[in-house]
N, C-alpha and C positions, 0 to 999 in steps of 0.2 A: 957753302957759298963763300967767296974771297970778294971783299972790296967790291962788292953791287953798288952801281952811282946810275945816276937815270936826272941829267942836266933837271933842277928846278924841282924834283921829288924826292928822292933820296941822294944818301952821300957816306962812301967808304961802310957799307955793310958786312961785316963779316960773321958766321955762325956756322954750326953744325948740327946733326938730327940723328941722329945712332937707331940702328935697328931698332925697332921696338920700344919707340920712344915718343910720350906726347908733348912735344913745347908748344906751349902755347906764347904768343903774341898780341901783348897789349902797348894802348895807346890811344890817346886820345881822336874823335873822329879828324881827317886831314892830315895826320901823323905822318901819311906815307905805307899805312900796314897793307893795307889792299895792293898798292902800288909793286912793293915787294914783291908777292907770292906772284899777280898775273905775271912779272918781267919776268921770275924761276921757271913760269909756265910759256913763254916763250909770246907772249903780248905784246911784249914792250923791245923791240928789234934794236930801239936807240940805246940802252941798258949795257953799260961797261960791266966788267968784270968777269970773274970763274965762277961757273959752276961745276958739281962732281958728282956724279951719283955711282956706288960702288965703288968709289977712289977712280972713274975714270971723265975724265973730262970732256963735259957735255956742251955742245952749243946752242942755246935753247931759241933758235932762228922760228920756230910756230910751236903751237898744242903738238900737231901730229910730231914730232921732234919728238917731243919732252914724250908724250902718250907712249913713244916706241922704244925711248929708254927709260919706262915706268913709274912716270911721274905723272899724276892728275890731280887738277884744281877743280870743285865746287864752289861756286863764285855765291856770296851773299845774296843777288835776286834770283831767287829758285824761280820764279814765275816766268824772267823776260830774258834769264841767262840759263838759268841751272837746269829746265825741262823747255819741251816743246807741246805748250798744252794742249793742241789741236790732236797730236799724236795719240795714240793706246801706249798702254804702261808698255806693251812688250817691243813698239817702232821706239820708245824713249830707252831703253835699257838697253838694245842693241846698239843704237846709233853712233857710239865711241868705236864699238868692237866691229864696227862693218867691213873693214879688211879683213878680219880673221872671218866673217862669217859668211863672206864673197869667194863666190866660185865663178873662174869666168863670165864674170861680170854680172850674175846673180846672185839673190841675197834667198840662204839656205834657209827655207822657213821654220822647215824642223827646228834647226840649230836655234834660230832666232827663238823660238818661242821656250827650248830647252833652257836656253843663257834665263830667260825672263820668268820663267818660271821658279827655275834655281833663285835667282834673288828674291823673287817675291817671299818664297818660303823663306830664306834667310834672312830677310829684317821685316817678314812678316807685317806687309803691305797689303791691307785691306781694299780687292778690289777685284774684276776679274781681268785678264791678261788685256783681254779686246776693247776693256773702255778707256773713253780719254782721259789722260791726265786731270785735265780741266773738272774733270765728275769727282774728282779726291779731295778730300781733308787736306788742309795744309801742311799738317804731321805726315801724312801719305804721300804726296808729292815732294816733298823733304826728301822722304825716303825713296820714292823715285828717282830725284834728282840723284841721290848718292849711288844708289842702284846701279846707274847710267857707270858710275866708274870703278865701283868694286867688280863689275863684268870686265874690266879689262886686265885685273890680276896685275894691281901695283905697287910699287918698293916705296915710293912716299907720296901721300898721298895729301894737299893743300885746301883746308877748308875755313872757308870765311865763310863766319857768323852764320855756324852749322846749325843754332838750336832759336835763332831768329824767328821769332813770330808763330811757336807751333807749343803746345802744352802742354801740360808740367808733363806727363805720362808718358810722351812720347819723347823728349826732353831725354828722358829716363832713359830712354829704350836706346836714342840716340850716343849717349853716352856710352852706355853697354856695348854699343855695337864698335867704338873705337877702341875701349881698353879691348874687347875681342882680339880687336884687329892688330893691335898692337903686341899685346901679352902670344897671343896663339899665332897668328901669322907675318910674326914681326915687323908690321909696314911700319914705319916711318911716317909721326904725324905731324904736319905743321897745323895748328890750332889757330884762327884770328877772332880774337870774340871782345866785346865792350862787358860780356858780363862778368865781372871779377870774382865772385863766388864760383860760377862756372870753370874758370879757370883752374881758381887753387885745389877746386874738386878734383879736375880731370884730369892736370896736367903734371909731369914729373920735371918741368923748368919753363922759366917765363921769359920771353924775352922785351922788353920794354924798348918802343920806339915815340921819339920825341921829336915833331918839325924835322923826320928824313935820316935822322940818325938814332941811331942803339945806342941807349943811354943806359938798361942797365941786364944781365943776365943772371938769373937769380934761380938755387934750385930751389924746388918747392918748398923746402924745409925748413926756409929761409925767406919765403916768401910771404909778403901780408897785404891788406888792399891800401895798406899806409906807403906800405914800401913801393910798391906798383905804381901809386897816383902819382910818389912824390918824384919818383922816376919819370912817369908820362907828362909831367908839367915842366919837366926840364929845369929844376928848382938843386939837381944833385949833378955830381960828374957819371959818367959810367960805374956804375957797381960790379964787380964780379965777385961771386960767393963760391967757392967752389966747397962741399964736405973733405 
């Protein structure tokens, strides 16, 4: 992304996210991090600047946009944004991929329950296809929620405060399933998380936003929760560390 500005939230954003790569993004709450990833994901319509994904220039006017040049966000409230809990796990895991699984204007049930099945086994989601969301763990509807977008097979893939509120075990598991995703099927991860431990664990660069601006980008190697805060408080200029 070049120069992302959004009047009153953020201002002159610039970064990058390479195959196979997890940055993660800190900053203080208000920072503007949330802000960021929805406007990538096509939220935010008033949002100056370039996007690019595969080096070609994307204009992120909705989701279904960004979804179709394989880009998806799991948004921080898994309950009232990230699933639909009235739904069964397998109407929640289709529901991104419903183009692809429409046929003249019906929804292929086989397929439907094929896609839902397939993730279930894949981040090993405790539950059967046909109950509601709402009947899961919140480690399990997590995993639903993410479910909903690794079904639609994407190149980067934007999660705020993926391990928010679910425990340590499944934390674990959550983890596992992005260096997966990264290392094995090289998506492109943007990370937004308050936990800084979490961070330095999962991520291979940090990006540090401060009141709407990137104040510092740091690789992990180089990264510490001293350097991170001191950056998130807006107490330093922009850092860049490169090895």
């Amino acid at each position: 992304v070049e120069h992302l500005s959004l009047l009153g939230v953020f201002d002159d954003i610039s970064f990058d996210v390479a195959e196979g790569e997890i940055v993660g993004v800190a900053g203080l709450v208000g920072s503007g991090r949330t802000e960021i990833a929805q406007a990538i994901f096509g939220l935010s319509p008033k949002m100056t600047g370039t996007v690019r994904v595969n080096g070609s220039k994307v204009a992120p006017r909705s989701p279904a946009t960004m979804v179709d040049h394989g880009v998806a966000y799991l948004p921080e409230n898994r309950d009232t944004e990230g699933v639909i809990a009235s739904m069964s796990i397998t109407a929640n895991v289709a529901l991104p991929s419903i183009r692809r699984l429409n046929r003249l204007g019906f929804m292929r049930a086989r397929k439907e329950r094929e896609l839902a099945a397939d993730q279930r086994q894949a981040l090993s989601i405790k539950g059967r296809l046909r109950d509601p969301v709402s009947s899961l763990s919140g480690g399990n509807r997590q995993k639903v929620a993410i479910a909903r977008w690794l079904a639609t097979d994407p190149k980067v893939l934007l999660l705020d405060e993926p391990t928010h509120g679910i425990d340590v075990g499944t934390k674990a598991q959550v983890h596992d399933i992005m260096r997966d995703l990264a290392r094995t099927k090289r998506v492109a991860i943007l990370m937004i998380s308050s936990d800084l431990p979490e961070v330095l664990a999962v991520c291979d660069r940090v990006l540090v936003i401060a009141r709407g601006r990137l104040t510092a980008d740091i690789p992990i190697a180089e990264a510490s929760q001293e350097t991170i805060l001191t950056a998130a408080t807006g107490t330093s200029t922009r850092t860049e560390v490169h090895a």
